[in-house]
C-alpha positions in Angstrom: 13.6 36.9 10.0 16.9 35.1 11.2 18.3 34.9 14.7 21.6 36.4 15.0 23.0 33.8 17.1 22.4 30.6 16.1 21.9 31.9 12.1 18.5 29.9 11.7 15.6 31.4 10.0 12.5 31.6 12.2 9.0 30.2 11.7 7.0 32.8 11.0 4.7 31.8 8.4 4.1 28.1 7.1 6.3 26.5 4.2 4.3 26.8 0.7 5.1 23.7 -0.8 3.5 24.7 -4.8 1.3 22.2 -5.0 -2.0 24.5 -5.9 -5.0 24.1 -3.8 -4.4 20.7 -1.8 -6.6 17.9 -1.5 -7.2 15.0 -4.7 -9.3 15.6 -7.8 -12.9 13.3 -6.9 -12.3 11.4 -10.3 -8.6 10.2 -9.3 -10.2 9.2 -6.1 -13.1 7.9 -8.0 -10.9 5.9 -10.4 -8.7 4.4 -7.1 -11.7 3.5 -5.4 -12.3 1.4 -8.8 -9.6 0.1 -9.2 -9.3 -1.1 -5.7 -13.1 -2.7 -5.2 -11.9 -4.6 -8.9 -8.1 -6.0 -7.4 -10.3 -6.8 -4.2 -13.0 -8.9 -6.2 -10.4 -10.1 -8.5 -8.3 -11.8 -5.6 -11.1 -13.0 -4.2 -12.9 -14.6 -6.9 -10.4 -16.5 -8.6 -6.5 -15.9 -7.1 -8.2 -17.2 -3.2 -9.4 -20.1 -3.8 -7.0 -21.5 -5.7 -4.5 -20.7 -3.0 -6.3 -22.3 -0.5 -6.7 -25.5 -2.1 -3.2 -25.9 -3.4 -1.6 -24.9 -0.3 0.6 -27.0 1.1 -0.9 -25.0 4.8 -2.0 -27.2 7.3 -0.5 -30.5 5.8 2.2 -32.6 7.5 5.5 -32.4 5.1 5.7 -35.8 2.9 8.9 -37.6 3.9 10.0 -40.1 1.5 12.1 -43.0 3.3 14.8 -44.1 1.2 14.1 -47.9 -0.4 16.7 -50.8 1.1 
């Protein structure tokens, strides 16, 4: 159904975008959830640590005087 006047089709019934059913499969959910508790443990376990100790955070910046 179009309005005559201004030529724009009315909203009568919601936009079908073809994507099936909706929602996610559970095992591309479960296989996210993986993936994502292994980055987490990953980062934490070795990638952290290492930041924190070689980060130049918190430091005062080395100024080198020049020699007379």
């Amino acid at each position: 159904m179009s309005d005559l006047t201004t030529h724009e089709v009315a909203d009568e019934e919601p936009v079908n975008f073809g994507y099936g059913k909706g929602g996610v499969p559970w095992y591309l959910l479960l296989y996210y959830l993986a993936f994502l508790s292994l980055f987490t443990w990953y980062v934490l376990e070795f990638q952290l640590p290492g930041f924190i100790d070689e980060s130049p955070v918190g430091e005062p910046a080395a100024v080198s005087a020049p020699a007379e």
